[in-house]
C-alpha positions as CSV (number, residue, x, y, z in Angstrom):
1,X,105.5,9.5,-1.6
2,X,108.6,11.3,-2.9
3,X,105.8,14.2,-3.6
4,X,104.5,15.1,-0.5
5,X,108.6,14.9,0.8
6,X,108.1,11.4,2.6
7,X,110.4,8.5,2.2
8,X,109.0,5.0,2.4
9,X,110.7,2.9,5.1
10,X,110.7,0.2,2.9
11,X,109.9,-0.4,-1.0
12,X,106.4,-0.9,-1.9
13,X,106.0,-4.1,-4.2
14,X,102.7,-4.1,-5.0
15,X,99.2,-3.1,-4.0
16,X,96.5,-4.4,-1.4
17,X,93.2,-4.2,-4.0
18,X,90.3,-5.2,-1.7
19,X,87.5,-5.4,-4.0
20,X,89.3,-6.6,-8.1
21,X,89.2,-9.9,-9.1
22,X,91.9,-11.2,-10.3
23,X,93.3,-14.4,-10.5
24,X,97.5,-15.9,-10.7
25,X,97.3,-18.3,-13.7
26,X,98.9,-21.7,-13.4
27,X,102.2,-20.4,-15.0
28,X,102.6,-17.9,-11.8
29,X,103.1,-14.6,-13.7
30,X,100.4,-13.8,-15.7
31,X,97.1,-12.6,-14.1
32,X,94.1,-13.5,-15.0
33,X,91.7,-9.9,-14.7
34,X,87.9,-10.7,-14.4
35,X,84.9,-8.1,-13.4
36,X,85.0,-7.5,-9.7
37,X,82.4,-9.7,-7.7
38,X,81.2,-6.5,-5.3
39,X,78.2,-4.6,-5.9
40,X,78.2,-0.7,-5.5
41,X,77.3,-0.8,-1.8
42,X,79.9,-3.0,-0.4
43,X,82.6,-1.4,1.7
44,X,85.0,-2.3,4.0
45,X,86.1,-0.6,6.9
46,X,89.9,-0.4,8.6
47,X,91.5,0.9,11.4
48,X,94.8,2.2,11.3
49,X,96.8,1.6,15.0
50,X,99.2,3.5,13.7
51,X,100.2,6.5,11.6
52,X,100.3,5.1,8.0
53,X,100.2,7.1,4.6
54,X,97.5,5.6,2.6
55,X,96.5,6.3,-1.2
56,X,93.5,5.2,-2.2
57,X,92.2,5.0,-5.7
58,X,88.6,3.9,-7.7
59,X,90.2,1.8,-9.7
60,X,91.0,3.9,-12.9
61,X,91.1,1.1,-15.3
62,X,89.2,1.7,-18.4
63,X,91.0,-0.9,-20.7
64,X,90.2,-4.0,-19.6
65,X,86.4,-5.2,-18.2
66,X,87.3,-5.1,-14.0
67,X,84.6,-2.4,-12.8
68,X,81.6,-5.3,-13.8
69,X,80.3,-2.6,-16.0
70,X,79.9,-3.0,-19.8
71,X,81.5,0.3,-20.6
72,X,84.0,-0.1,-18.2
73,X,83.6,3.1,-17.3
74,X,85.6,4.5,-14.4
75,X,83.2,4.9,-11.0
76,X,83.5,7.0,-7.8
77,X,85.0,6.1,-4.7
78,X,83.3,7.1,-1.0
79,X,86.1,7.8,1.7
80,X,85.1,8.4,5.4
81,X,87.6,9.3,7.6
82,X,87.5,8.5,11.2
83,X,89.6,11.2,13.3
84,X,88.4,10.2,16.6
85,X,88.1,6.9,18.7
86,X,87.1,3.5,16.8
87,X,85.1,1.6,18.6
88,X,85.6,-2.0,18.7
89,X,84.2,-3.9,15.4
90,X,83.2,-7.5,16.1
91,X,84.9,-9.6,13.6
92,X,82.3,-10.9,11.6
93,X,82.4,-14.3,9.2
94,X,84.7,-13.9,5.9
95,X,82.2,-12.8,3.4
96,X,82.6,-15.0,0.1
97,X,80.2,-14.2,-2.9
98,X,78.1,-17.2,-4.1
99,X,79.9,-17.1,-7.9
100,X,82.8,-17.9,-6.0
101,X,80.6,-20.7,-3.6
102,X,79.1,-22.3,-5.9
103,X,82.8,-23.0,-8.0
104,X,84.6,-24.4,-4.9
C-alpha cells in the first residue's frame, strides 16, 4: 500500500484466497496445497459497505499444481466493478463441492 502512498491501519497477516485449496496439516504450520475445487465459471460476488483498498490477484502460482490444470499454467481473472447501488443478494446455501461431500 506504501505504493500508492496509503498506510494500512493495521498489519496485514495473511490473505483471504476464496477459491485455493489448501489445507493446515496436523502439525499446524505446514500447508498442505492441492488443485483448487472450482471450475472456470465460478465467481463470487462482495459488497464493500465501506471504502476498502482491495488487491486482487489470479493466483500467479506456477510452481506448485493449485490452478487444477496440468501445466499449471497461470489463468485470467474477470473483475466487475459495481460503482452504483447493490441491490440486496439473498443469502443463498453454503456451496460445498461433492469431492469435498463425499469425504465428510
Amino acid at each position: 500500500m506504501t505504493d500508492i502512498h496509503k498506510e494500512p491501519p493495521q498489519p496485514i497477516f495473511a490473505s483471504f484466497n476464496i477459491f485455493m485449496n489448501i489445507a493446515v496439516l496436523e502439525d499446524g504450520r505446514n500447508l498442505n496445497t492441492k488443485p483448487t475445487l472450482c471450475q472456470p465459471s465460478d465467481y463470487v460476488t462482495l459488497c464493500s459497505e465501506m471504502d476498502c483498498y482491495v488487491a486482487l490477484s489470479a493466483c500467479p502460482q506456477d510452481i506448485v499444481p493449485i490452478h487444477g490444470r496440468p501445466d499449471m499454467k497461470p489463468q485470467d481473472i474477470e473483475i466487475l466493478i459495481l460503482d452504483e447501488s447493490f441491490p440486496e443478494i439473498p443469502i443463498r446455501q453454503t456451496w460445498v463441492p461433492e469431492q469435498i461431500k463425499t469425504n465428510r
